[in-house]
N, C-alpha and C positions, 0 to 999 in steps of 0.2 A: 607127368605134367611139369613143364619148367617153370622156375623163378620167377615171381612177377616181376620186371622192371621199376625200377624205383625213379621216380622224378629227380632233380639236383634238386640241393637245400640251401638258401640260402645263411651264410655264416655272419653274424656283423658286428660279434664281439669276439676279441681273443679267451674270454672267459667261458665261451659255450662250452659246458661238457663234451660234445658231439665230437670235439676235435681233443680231448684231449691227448692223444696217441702222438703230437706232431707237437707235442710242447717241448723247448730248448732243445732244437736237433744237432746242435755244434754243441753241447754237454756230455762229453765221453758219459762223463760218473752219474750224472741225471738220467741218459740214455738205457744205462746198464740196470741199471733201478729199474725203472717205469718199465724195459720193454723185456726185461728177464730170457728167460725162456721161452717166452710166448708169442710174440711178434716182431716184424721188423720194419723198418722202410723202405721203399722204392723210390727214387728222386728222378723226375726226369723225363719227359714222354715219350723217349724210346726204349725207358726200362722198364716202365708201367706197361708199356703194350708186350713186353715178353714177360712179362708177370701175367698177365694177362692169360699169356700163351700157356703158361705154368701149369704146376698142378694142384700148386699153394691154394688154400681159400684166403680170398682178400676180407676184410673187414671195414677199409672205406677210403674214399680217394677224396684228396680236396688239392682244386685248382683256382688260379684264378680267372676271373669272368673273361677273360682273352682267350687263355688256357683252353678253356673247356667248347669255347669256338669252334676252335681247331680241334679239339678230341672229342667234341659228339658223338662222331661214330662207332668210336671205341667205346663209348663209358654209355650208349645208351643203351649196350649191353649188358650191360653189370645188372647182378642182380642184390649188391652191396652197398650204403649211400653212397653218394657220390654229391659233396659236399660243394660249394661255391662262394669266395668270400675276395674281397676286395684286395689289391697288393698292399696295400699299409696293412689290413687285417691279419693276411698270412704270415707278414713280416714279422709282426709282433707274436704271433703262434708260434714263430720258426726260433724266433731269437736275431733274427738280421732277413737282410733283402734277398727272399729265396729266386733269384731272377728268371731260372726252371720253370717257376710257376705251379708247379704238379708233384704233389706228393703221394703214395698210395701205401697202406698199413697192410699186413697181410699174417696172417698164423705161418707160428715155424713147424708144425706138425711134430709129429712123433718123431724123436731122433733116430738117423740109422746103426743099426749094430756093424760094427768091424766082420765079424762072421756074414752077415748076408752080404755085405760087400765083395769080400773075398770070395766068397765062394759063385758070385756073378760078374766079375770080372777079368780081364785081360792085361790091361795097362792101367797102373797108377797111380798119383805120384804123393809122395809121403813127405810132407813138410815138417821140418823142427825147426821151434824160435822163430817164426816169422809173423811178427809182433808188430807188420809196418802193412795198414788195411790197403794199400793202395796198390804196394807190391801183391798181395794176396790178391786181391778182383783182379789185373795183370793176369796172374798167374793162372785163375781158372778159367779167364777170358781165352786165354790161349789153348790150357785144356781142351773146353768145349772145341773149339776150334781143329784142332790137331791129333782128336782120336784118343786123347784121355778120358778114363768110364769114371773117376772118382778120386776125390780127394780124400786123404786121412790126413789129420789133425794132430799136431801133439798138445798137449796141458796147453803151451805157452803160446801156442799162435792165437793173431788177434782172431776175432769174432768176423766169422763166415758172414754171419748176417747184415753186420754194423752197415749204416748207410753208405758211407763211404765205397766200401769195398763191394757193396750190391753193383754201384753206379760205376764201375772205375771197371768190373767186369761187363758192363752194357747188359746186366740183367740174366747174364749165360752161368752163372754160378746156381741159377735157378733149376737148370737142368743136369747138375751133377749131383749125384748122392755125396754129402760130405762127412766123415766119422772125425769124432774127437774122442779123443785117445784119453782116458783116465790114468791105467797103468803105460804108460810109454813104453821103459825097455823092455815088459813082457807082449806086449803088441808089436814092438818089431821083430820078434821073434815068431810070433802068430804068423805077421805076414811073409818071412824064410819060412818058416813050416808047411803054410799052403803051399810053396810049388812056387812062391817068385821069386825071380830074378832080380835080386836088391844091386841097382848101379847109383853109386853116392856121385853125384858135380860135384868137384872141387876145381880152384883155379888151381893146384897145384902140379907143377910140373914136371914131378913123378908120376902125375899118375897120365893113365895111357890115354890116346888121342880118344874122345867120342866116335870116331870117323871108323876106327876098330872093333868099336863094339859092336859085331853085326850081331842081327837078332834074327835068329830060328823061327820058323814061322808055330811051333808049340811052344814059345818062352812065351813066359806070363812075366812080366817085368814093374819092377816097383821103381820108378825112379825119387830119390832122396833126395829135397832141396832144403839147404841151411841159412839163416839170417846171413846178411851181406855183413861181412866183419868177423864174429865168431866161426860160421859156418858149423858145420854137424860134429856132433858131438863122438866122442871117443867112442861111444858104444853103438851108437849108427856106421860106424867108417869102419867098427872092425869086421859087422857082416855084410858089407857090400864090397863091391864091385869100385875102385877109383877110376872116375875118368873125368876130362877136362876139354872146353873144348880150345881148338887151337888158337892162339891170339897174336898177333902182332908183337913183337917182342918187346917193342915200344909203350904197349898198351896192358894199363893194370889186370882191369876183371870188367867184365858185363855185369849192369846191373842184373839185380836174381831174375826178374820180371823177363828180361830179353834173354837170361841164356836158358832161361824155362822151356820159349819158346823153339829156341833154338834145338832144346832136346828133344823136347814134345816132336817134334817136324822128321828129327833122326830116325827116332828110337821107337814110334810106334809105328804098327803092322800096318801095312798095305793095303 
């Protein structure tokens, strides 16, 4: 038997319990606190409908009365609250004028293991230092897009979940398994052991065109991306693979976010 349907609630103070999950959303250090390990945000009503889509259990959406006009049809599915409070109300929930209108909370589940990753996958891509949420949802947005099966994590990169980087991948970060890496340099070694094909991006112009690296239709490939500026570190670059993609001679580097894409589109199978 399915979920009963739950009516929306009305919200009409910022202090109702009900919402606390949606208190000061622009508070990196507030955010990190309150939502730990165990849930995230979704902002947005085209990222709440592929949340939706997901596999995530939600724990509760609040929109505003316009808002929720317009996503009826979606939310009178839920079998989660489905909250309803006035735009000065949310505002002061949010911490400022969330003009979205639609926020939705959701459990982050059991984290995935590096091992079941590897061992079910083909292409994918392994970020160090990328500590900028916006360039990350970018980056999985494309992912999903382009035939990447998962991301891996190192220590340093920002938070898969954070609101920002949910909404900036349009919700598609929802369907990639993502690992975070504890031990780092003994995990990229994990993933050379499996059987992948580690090829590092760099802008540098030693190393050999992308356009060369053809890929074998049995390569399993890890492709390595580094923070814009530092880039990957010495112990990443000495077990992969250097390639770059070609630039105008006039022209610096592509942000990470666009030469991600760029790879992603090369380098995975057909």
């Amino acid at each position: 038997m399915s979920a009963p349907v739950m009516e929306p609630v009305a919200i009409t103070s910022a202090d109702d319990p009900r919402v606390a999950d949606y208190i000061g959303l622009r508070d990196p250090q507030h955010r990190q606190r309150l939502e730990g390990n165990e849930f995230f945000i979704a902002e947005g009503i085209n990222v709440i409908e592929r949340l939706i889509a997901s596999s995530y259990t939600m724990r509760s959406v609040l929109v505003t009365n316009q808002r929720y006009v317009r996503m009826e049809p979606m939310l009178s599915r839920l079998a989660c609250p489905v909250y309803v409070a006035g735009r000065d109300v949310l505002a002061e929930v949010a911490g400022f004028d969330l003009h979205r209108g639609a926020v939705a909370s959701a459990d982050r589940g059991t984290p995935r293991s590096l091992a079941d990753v590897l061992q079910r996958t083909r292409t994918i891509a392994v970020l160090e230092g990328l500590n900028d949420p916006e360039n990350l949802g970018a980056i999985a947005r494309s992912a999903r897009a382009l035939g990447v099966d998962a991301l891996v994590l190192d220590p340093t990169c920002a938070d898969p979940f954070y609101r920002r980087t949910v909404r900036v991948s349009m919700g598609e970060i929802l369907f990639l398994p993502v690992v975070r890496s504890v031990h780092w340099s003994a995990d990229l070694q994990r993933v050379a052991d499996a059987g992948f094909r580690l090829i590092a991006l760099t802008p540098s112009p030693t190393a050999q065109s992308i356009h060369d690296a053809t890929r074998t239709p049995n390569d399993r490939v890890a492709l390595l991306l580094g923070a814009e500026g530092p880039g990957l570190s010495q112990r990443a670059m000495a077990l992969a693979e250097r390639v770059r993609i070609p630039l105008r001679t006039d022209a610096d580097s592509l942000n990470v976010g666009h030469a991600a894409a760029v790879a992603f589109a090369l380098l995975t199978a057909p």
